[in-house]
C-alpha positions as CSV (number, residue, x, y, z in Angstrom):
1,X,0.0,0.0,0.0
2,X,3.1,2.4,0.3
3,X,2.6,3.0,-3.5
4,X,-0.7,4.7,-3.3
5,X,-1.2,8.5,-2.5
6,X,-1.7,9.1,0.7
7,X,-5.6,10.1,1.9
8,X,-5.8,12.8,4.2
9,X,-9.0,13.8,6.2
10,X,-9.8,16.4,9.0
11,X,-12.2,15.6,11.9
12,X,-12.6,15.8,15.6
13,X,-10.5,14.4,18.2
14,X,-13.4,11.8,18.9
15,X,-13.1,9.8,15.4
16,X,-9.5,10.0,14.8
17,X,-8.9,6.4,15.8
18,X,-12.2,4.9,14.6
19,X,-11.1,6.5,11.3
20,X,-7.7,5.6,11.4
21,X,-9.0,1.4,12.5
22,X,-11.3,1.5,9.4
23,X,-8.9,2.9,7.2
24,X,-6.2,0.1,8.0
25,X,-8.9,-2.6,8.2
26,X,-9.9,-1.4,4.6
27,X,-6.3,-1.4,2.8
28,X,-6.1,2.2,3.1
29,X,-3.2,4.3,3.8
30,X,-5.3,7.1,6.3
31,X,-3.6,10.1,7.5
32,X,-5.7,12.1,9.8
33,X,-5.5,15.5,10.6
34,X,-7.3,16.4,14.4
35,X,-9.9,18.9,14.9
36,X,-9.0,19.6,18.4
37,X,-12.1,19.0,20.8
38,X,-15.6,18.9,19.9
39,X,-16.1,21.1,16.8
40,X,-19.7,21.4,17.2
41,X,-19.9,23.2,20.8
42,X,-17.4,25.8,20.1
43,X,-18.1,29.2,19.4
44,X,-17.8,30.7,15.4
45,X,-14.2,32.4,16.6
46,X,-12.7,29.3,18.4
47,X,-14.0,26.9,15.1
48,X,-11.6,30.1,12.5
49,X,-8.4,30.3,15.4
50,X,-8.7,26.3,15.7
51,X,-8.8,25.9,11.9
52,X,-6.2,28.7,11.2
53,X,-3.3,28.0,14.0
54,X,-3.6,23.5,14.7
55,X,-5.8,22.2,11.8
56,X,-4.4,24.0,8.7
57,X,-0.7,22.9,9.6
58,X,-1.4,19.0,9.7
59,X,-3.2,19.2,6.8
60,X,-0.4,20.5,4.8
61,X,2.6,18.2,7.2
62,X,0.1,15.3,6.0
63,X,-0.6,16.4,2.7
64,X,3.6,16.7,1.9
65,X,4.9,14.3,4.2
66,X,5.7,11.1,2.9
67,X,4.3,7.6,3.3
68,X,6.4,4.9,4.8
69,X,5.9,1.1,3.9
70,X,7.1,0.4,7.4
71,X,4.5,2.4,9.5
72,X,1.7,0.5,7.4
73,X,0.9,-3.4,6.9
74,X,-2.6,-4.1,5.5
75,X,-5.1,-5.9,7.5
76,X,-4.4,-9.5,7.8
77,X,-7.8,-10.7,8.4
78,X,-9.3,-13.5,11.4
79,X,-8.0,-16.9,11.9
80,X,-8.7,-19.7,8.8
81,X,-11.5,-22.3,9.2
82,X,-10.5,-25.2,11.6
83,X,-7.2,-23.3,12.5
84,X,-6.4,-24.3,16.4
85,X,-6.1,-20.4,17.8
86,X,-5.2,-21.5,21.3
87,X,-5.5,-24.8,23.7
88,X,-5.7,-24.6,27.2
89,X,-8.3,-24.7,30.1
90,X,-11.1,-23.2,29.8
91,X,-10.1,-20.7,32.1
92,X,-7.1,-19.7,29.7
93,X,-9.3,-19.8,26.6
94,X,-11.2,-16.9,28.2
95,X,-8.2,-14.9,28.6
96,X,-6.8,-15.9,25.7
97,X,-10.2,-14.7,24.0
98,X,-10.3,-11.4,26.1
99,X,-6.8,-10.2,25.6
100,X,-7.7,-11.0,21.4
101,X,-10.6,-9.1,21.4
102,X,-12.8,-11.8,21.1
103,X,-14.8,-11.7,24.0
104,X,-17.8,-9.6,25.3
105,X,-16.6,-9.4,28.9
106,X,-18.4,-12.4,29.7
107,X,-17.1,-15.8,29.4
108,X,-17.4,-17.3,26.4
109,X,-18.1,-21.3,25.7
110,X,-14.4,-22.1,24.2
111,X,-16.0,-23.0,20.2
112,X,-14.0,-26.7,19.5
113,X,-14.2,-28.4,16.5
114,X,-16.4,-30.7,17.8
115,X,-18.7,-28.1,19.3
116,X,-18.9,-26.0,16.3
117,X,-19.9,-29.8,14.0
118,X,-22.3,-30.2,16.0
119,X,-24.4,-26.7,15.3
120,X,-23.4,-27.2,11.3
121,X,-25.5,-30.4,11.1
122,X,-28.7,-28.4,11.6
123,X,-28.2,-26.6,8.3
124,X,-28.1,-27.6,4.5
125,X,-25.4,-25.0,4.0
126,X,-21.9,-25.8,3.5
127,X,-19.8,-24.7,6.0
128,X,-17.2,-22.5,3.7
129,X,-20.3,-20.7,1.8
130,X,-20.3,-16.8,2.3
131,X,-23.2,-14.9,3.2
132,X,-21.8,-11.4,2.5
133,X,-18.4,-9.1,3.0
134,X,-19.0,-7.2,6.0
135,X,-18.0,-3.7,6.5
136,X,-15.8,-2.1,8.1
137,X,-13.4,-5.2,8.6
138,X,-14.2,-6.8,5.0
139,X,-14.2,-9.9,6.1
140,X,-16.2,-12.5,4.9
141,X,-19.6,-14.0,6.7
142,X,-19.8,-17.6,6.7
143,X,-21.9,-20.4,7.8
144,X,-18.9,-21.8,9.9
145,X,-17.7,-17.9,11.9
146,X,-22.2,-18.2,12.4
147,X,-21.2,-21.8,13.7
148,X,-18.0,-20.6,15.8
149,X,-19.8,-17.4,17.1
150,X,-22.9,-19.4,18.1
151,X,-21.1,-21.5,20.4
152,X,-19.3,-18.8,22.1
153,X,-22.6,-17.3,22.8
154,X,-23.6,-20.5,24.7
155,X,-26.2,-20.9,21.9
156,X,-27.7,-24.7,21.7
157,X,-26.9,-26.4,18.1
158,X,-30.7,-26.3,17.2
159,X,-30.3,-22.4,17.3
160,X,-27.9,-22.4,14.0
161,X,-31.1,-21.9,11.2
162,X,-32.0,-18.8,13.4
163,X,-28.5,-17.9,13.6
164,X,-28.0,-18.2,10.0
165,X,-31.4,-15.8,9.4
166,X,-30.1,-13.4,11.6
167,X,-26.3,-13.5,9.6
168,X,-28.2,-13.1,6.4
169,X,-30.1,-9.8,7.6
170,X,-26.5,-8.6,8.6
171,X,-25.2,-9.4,5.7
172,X,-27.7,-7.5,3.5
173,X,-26.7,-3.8,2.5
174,X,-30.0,-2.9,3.1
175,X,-30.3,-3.2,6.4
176,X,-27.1,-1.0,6.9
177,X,-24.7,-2.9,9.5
178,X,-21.7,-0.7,7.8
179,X,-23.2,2.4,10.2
180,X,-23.4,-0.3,13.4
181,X,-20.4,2.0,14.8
182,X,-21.9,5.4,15.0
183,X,-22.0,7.1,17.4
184,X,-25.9,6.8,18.5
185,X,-25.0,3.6,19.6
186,X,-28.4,1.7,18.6
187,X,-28.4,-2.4,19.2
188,X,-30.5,-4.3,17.4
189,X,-33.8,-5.8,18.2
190,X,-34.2,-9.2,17.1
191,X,-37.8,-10.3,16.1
192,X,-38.6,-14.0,16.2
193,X,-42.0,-15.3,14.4
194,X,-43.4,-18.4,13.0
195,X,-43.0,-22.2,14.3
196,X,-39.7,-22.2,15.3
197,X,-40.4,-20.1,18.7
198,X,-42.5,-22.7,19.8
199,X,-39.7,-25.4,18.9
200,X,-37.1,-23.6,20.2
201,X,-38.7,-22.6,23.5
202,X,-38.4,-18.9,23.0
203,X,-40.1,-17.3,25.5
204,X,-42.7,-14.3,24.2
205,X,-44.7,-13.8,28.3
206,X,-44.0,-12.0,31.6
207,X,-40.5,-10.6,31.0
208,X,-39.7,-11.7,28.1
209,X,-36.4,-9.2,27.5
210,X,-34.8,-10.5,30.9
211,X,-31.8,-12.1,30.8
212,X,-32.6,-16.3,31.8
213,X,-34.1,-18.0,29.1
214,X,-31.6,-19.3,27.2
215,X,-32.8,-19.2,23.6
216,X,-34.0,-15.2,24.0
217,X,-30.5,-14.5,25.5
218,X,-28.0,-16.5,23.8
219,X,-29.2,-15.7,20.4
220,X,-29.5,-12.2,21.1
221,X,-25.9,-11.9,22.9
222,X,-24.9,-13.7,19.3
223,X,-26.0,-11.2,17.1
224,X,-23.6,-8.5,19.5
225,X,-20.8,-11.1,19.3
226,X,-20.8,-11.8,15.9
227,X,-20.8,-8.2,15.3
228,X,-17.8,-7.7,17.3
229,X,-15.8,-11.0,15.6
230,X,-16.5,-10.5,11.8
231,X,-17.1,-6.8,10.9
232,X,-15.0,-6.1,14.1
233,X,-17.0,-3.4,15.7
234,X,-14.3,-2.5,18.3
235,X,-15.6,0.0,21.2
236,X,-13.2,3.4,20.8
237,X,-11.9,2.3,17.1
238,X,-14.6,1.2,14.7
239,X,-17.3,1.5,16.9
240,X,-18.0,5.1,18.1
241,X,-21.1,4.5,20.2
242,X,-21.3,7.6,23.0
243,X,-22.4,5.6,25.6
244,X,-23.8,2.0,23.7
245,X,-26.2,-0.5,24.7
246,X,-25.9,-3.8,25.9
247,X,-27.2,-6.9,23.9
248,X,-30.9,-7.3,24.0
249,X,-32.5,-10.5,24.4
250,X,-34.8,-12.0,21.3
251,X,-38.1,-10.9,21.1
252,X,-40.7,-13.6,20.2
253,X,-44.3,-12.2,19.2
254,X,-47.3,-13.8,21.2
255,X,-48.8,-15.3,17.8
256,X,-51.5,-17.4,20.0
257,X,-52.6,-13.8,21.4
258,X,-52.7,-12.4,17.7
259,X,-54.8,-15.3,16.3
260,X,-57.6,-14.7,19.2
261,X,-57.7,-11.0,18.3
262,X,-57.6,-11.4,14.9
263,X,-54.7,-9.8,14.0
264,X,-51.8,-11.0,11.8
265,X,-48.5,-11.5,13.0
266,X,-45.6,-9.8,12.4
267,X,-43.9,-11.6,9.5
268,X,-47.6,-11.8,7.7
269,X,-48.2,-8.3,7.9
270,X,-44.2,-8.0,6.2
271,X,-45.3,-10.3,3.4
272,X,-44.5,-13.8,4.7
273,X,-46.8,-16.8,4.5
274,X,-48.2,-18.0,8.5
275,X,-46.4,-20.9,8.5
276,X,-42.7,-19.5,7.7
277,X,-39.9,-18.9,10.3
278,X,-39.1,-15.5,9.9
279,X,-36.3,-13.0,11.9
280,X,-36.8,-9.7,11.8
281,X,-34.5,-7.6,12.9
282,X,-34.4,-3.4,13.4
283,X,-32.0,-0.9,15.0
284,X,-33.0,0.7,18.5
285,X,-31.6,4.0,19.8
286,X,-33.8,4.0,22.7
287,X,-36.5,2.9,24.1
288,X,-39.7,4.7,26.2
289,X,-40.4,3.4,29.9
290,X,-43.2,0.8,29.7
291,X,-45.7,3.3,30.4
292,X,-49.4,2.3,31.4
293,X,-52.6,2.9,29.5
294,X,-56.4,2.9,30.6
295,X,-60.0,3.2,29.7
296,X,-62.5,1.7,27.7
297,X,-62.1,3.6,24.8
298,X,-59.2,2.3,22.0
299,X,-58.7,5.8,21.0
300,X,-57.8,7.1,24.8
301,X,-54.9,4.4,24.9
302,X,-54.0,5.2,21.2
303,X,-53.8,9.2,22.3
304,X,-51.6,8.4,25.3
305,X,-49.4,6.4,22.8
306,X,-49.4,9.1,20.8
307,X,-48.0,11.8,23.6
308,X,-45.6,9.0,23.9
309,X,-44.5,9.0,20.2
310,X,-43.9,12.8,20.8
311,X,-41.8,12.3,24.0
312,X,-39.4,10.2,22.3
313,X,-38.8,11.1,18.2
314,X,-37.4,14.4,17.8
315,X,-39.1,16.8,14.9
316,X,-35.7,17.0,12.9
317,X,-35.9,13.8,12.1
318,X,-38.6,13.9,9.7
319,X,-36.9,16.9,8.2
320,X,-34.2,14.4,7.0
321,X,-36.7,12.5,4.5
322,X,-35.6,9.2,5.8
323,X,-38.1,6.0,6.0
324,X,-38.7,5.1,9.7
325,X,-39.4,2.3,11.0
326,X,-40.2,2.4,14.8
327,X,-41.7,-0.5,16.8
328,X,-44.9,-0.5,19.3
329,X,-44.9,-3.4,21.3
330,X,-48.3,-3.9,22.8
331,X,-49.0,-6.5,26.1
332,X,-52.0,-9.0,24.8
333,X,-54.5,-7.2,26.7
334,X,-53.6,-3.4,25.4
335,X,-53.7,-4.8,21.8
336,X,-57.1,-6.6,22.6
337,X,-58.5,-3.6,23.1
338,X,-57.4,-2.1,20.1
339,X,-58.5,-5.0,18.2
340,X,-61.9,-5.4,20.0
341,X,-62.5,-1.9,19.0
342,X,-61.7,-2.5,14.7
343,X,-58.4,-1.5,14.7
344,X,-55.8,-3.0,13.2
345,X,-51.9,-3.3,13.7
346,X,-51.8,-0.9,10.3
347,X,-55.1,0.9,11.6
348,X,-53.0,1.5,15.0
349,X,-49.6,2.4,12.3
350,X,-51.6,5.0,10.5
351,X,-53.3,6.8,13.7
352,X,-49.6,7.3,15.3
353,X,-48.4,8.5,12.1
354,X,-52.0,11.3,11.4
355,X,-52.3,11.8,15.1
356,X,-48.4,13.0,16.6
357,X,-48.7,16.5,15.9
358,X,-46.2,19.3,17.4
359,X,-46.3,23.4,17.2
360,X,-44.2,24.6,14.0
361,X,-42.6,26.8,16.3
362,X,-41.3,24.0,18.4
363,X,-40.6,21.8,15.0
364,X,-38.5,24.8,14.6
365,X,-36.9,25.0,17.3
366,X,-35.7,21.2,17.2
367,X,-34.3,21.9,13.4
368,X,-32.0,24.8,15.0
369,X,-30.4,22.5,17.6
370,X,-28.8,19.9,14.8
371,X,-25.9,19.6,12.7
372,X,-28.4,18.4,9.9
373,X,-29.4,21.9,8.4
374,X,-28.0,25.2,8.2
375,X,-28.7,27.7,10.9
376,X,-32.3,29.5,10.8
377,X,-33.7,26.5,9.1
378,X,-37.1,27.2,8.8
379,X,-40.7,25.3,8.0
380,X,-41.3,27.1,5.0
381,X,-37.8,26.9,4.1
382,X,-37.7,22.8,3.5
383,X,-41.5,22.8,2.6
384,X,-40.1,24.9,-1.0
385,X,-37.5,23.3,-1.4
386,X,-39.8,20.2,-1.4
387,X,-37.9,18.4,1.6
388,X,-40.9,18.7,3.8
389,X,-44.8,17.8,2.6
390,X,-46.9,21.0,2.2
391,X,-48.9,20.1,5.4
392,X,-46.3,21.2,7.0
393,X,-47.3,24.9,5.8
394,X,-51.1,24.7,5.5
395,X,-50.9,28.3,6.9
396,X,-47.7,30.4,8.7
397,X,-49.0,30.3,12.4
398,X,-46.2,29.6,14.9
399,X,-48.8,27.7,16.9
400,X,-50.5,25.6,14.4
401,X,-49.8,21.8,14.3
402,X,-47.6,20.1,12.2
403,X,-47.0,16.1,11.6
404,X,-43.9,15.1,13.6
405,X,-43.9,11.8,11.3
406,X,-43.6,11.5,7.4
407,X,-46.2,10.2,5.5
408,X,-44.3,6.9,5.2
409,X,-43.3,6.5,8.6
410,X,-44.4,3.0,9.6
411,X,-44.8,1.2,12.9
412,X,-44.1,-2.6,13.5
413,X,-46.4,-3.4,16.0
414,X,-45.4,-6.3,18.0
415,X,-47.6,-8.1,20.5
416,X,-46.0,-9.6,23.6
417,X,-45.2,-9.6,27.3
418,X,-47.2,-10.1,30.4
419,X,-50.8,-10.7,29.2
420,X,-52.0,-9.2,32.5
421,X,-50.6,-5.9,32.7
422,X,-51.8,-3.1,30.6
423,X,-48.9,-1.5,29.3
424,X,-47.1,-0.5,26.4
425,X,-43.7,0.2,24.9
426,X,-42.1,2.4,22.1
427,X,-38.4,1.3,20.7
428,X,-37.2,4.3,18.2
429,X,-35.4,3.2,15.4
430,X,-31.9,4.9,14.2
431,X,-33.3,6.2,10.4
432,X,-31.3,4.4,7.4
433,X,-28.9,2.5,10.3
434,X,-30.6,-1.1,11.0
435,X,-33.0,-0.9,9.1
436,X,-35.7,-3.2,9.4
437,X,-34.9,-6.5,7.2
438,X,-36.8,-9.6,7.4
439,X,-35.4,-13.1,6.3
440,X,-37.3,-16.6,6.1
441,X,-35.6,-19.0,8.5
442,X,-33.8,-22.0,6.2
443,X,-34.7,-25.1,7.9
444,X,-32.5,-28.2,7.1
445,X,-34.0,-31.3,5.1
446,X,-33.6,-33.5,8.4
447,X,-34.6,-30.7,10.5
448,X,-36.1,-32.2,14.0
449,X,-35.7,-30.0,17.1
C-alpha cells in the first residue's frame, strides 16, 4: 500500500482512531489530521483560530509528508477455518479470547471443532459458503464464523437456522450494518415469528427481554458477538457508540394472542406466508419506559401512545426524508382492546403516524439545535424546497400543528409480554442504520428440534 497517494481527512479528536482502524482494516493508507475538541460546541471564533493555527498545519505536514511502507501493513484478516487459535483450560481460553478481542466481557463457551460440528449439522449449507463481506473489517460472513460465534454465545446447536437468518439480515446492505459503529449507539432488536419459537422454547410472556431463558438470551448476545468477531465493531476504534447499549434478548411475538384477536403476526403483515420462520431484525436508539394505559375507549390508549411518540422522536428527524421504521410493542391485553374496537396493527400504524402532531414553532426550534441543516432552518424553508410535505405549511401560524412523522413512517407493531398488565412500549429506530430487514428461516432437510 506504500505506493498509493496518501488520503488525508480532517475531523474531531473523537473519530481520529475509529477512522484511522477503518482505514487500515480497509487497505487504506489514512492520514488524519485532528480537529482539536468537539467542533460542534465551540463558538464561530474558536472553530476560524482552531482551523487557522492547529488544523491548517497537519493538513499541509500530511498532505507533503511522505508515506512509509514500514509504518503501514494491511489488514491480515481473522484466523482460517478449523485453525487451532489456542488450547488450554477453559479458564485460559477466556483470557486468551479477552486479551484477542474476542470476547464480550463475559465468558465465552471455548467454540472446539467438535462443538462448532455439531451446530453445522442443523443446516443444509456448507460450511465455507459466504453470506456477505461485512463492512468495516471486510471480512467474509460464513456459515462456519455463524457456527463458531454461536457456540461462544452459549447458543444450543438447534439455534444455527435462526443464527444463520439473523447473519443473512446482517449481511444484507440494506439493512445498513456498515453504520453499526456510529455514534448513537443503537443495538439491534431481534424479532422472532413463526414455528420455530414454539420449537425452540423462546419465551414471548411475563419478562420476556430479561436475561434467563436461554434461547432469548444466547441468540441475542450472538448477534452482538458476531458483530464484534466479523465486521469487528471495536468499542473506541470502529465502533463510536457515545455511551452503547448492551445486547438485548430476542423478542418472540405472542402469535396465539394475535390469532384470538384477529390480527396477523408480524412476519404476515411483512409479506410472509403463517407458517414460515421469519427474523426480523431493526435498529433501537432507545426505548420509552413501559408506560401504562387505561379506559375503555381504543382511542384514549392510542392518544396516550401518541404523547408517547412525541416524548421520544425528535421533529428533525422527519426533516431528513428518511423512512422510519419504529416498533410498538403492545401486552395482549392493550392490543385486545385495540382490536376489540376494529383496529388493526396498520389501523393503529396510521393513527400514530396522522395523530403525533407538534407546534411549527417548536418543529423549529428542534431543526435549530442539529448539525443536519444550516442555521435558521425554517418550515417554510424545507417545505419549498420540497424536503418537507406542504402540510407542514397549510398556513404560517407559529402555533399551528404540524406532523412530527412522514407520511411513510411505519410502525411494526409487535404483540408480547405479560398478558396481565396493561402496558405499552415504544423502541425508536436509528433512520437508514438497521434498518428493518426480514429473512425466512432456512430449515434443514432433516430438521427435528
Amino acid at each position: 500500500m506504500a505506493g498509493l497517494p496518501t488520503v488525508t481527512v480532517a475531523i474531531g479528536e473523537g473519530f481520529a482512531k475509529s477512522v484511522k482502524a477503518i482505514g487500515r482494516q480497509s487497505g487504506v493508507d489514512l492520514k488524519v489530521a485532528v480537529y482539536p475538541g468537539v467542533i460542534s460546541t465551540h463558538e464561530r471564533p474558536t472553530v476560524a483560530k482552531n482551523i487557522d493555527e492547529v488544523l491548517a498545519d497537519q493538513l499541509v505536514a500530511q498532505l507533503t509528508a511522505q508515506s512509509e511502507s514500514s509504518e503501514f501493513a494491511p489488514f491480515e484478516g481473522e484466523p482460517g477455518e478449523r485453525d487451532i487459535v489456542f488450547t488450554g483450560s477453559f479458564e485460559a481460553v477466556n483470557e486468551h479470547f479477552q486479551r484477542q478481542g474476542w470476547s464480550d466481557g463475559l465468558p465465552i463457551v471455548p467454540p472446539t471443532i467438535e462443538k462448532v460440528e455439531a451446530f453445522l449439522r442443523y443446516t443444509d449449507r456448507t460450511p465455507e459458503q459466504v453470506l456477505g463481506i461485512m463492512h468495516p473489517s471486510l471480512a467474509a460472513a460464513s456459515v462456519w464464523n455463524v457456527a463458531v460465534t454461536g457456540v461462544m454465545a452459549g447458543c444450543r446447536p438447534e439455534y444455527m437456522p435462526v443464527l444463520l437468518a439473523i447473519a443473512d439480515v446482517m449481511a444484507d446492505p440494506d439493512y445498513g450494518l456498515k453504520h453499526g459503529g456510529s455514534t448513537p449507539g443503537w443495538e439491534a432488536m431481534i424479532i422472532v415469528n413463526g414455528p420455530i419459537r414454539e420449537q425452540l422454547g423462546l419465551d414471548y410472556g411475563q419478562g420476556l427481554q430479561r436475561p434467563g431463558n436461554q434461547a432469548n438470551t444466547s441468540i441475542g448476545r450472538f448477534y452482538r458477538l458476531f458483530a464484534r468477531n466479523i465486521p469487528r465493531f471495536l468499542p473506541g476504534s470502529t465502533d463510536m457508540a457515545t455511551f452503547g447499549q448492551m445486547f438485548r434478548a430476542v423478542v418472540a411475538e405472542d402469535e396465539a394472542a394475535c390469532r384470538a384477536m384477529g390480527w396477523a403476526p408480524l412476519h404476515v403483515t411483512r409479506g410472509f406466508e403463517a407458517e414460515d420462520s421469519v427474523v426480523t431484525i431493526t435498529s433501537v436508539r432507545s426505548a420509552s419506559d413501559p408506560f401504562t394505559t387505561a379506559g375503555e375507549t381504543a382511542e384514549r390508549h392510542l392518544d396516550y401512545m401518541t404523547d408517547w411518540v412525541k416524548r421520544m422522536i425528535e421533529p428533525y428527524q422527519s426533516a431528513l426524508g428518511y423512512e422510519e421504521t419504529h416498533v410498538l410493542m403492545l401486552s395482549p391485553v392493550i392490543a385486545s382492546v385495540l382490536a376489540r374496537a376494529g383496529y388493526s396493527k396498520k389501523d393503529v400504524s396510521d393513527y400514530l403516524v396522522e395523530h403525533a402532531r407538534v407546534p411549527a414553532r417548536y418543529y423549529e426550534w428542534s431543526l435549530q439545535q442539529q448539525d443536519h441543516h444550516p442555521s435558521g432552518t425554517t418550515v417554510a424553508h424545507l417545505v419549498d424546497k420540497g424536503q418537507l410535505p406542504k402540510a407542514w405549511r397549510l398556513t404560517d401560524d407559529p402555533e399551528r400543528l404540524v406532523p412530527l412523522l412522514l407520511p411513510h413512517t411505519r410502525w411494526l407493531v409487535v404483540v408480547a409480554g405479560d398478558p396481565t398488565r396493561n402496558r405499552s412500549c415504544i423502541y425508536r429506530q436509528n433512520f437508514k442504520q438497521g434498518h428493518a430487514t426480514s429473512k425466512k428461516v432456512q430449515l434443514p432437510g432433516n430438521w427435528a428440534p
